[in-house]
N, C-alpha and C positions, 0 to 999 in steps of 0.2 A: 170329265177332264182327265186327260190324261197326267201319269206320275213321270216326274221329272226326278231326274238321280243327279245327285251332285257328282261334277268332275275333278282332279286335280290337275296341278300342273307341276310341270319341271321346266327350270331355266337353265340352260347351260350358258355356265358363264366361267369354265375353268381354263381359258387357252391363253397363252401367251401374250398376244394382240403383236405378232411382233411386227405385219405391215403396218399395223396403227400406232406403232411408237410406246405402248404399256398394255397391259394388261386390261382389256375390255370390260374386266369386271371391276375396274378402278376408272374407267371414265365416266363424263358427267355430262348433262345436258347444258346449254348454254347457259338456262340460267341456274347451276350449281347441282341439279336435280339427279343424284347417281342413277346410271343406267340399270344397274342390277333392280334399284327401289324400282324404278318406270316400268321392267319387265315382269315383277311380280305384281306391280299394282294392277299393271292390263291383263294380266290375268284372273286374279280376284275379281276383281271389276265384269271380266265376260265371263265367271261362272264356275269357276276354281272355289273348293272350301277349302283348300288347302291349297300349299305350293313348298317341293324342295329346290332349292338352288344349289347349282352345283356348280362347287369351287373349283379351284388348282392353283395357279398363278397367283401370286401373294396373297393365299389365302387369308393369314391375320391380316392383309388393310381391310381386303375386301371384305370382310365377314362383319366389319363395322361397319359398311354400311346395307348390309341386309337389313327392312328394314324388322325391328322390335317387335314382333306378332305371333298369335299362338298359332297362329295361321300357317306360319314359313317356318321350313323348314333346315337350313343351312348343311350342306353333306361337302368334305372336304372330299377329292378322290386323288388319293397320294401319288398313283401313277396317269393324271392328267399328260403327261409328255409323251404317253403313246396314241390318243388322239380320239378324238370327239366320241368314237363309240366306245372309248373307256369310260368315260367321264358321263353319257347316255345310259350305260350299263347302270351308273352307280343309283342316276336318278333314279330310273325303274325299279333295281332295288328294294332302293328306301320306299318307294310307292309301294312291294308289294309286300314289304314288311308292317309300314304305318296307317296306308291308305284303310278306312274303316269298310267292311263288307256292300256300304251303301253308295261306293263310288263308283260309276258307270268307265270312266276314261282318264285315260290323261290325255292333257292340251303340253305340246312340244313347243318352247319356244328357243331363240337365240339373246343373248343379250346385248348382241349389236344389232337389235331392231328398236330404237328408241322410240322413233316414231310408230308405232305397232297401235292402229288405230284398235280400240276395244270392241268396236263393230263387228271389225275380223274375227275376233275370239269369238264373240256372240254365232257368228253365224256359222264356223268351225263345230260351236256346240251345243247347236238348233238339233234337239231332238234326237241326241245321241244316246248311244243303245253299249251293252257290251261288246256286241260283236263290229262295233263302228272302227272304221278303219279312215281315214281323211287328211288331204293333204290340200292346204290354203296353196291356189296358183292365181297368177299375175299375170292375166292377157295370155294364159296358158303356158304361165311359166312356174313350175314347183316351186316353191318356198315354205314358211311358216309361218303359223302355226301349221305343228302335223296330229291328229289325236288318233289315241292307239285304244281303243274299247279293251275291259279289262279281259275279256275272254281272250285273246292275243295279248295279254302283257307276258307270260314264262318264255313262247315261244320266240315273240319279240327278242326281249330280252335276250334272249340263247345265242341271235345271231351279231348281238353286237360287242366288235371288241376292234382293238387299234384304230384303224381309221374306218375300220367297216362300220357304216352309219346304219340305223336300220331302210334305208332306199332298195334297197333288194327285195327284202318282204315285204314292205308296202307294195310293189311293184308284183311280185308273185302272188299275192293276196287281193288282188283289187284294187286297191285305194281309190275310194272316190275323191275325183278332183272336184275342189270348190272353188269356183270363181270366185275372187274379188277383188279385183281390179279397177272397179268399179268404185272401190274403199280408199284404196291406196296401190303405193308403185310397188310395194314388197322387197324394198331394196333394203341392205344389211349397210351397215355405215363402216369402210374398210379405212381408207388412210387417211392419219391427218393433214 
């Protein structure tokens, strides 16, 4: 039988939400359900022993509703306003500070994916290795989950900063694309 390593995760969830009317990591599913809790549930769920969530945008509301687990993580990143790969940067980070020697990957999510079926996760972290590089696409269209094996987490990490995502070295490095489309539409929930 083959050994299975556990993965973490990182939710970014620190951006303004300003086409969405507030703050992304303060909205809530229809019935009351905060998005930040749904993002890190679906991840735990497909296979995260941990997960940090990464703030910005009013961080004290949001930080109430992370939810209560020793599991999660909560990382504020003070300069969120210069953009998602600051705020990427910080998750990494904290992953390669806290993550324990036995964790294979991180699973990359968004917190405006509510609907982020746990399938997806699962199958993003079917048999993932450290050197795994992966990016969940939509009828061949990129989206997330993205999982970054830890042997690429410094180099990773090095390239992200203002809005440079890490899309480049996924791209310079392989990434395999995983279908799942089949799961779901991979769509981000933009305005209300």
């Amino acid at each position: 039988m083959a050994v299975v390593f556990p993965s973490a995760g990182v939710v970014l969830a620190a951006g303004a939400g300003t086409r969405y009317g507030i703050p992304k990591a303060l909205a809530r599913a229809s019935d009351g359900t905060p998005w930040v809790q749904l993002a890190t549930e679906k991840l735990l769920d497909g296979g995260c022993s941990q997960v940090t969530v990464v703030l910005g945008a009013s961080a004290k509301e949001a930080s109430e509703l992370v939810p209560s687990d020793p599991r999660v993580h909560p990382v504020v990143e003070s300069h969120w306003t210069d953009g998602m790969g600051t705020s990427l940067r910080a998750g990494m980070r904290h992953l390669e500070a806290s993550a324990p020697p036995s964790v294979s990957a991180a699973a990359i999510t968004l917190v405006d994916l509510p609907d982020l079926p746990v399938a997806v996760v699962k199958r993003l972290l079917s048999g993932v290795k450290i050197t795994s590089l992966r990016q969940a696409v939509f009828s061949g269209r990129p989206g997330h989950p993205v999982v970054v094996g830890r042997q690429h987490w410094a180099d990773f990490t090095g390239t992200l900063h203002g809005d440079t995502s890490g899309r480049d070295y996924l791209t310079a490095h392989g990434v395999e694309q995983v279908e799942a489309g089949d799961l779901w539409s991979g769509r981000e929930v933009g305005v209300r």
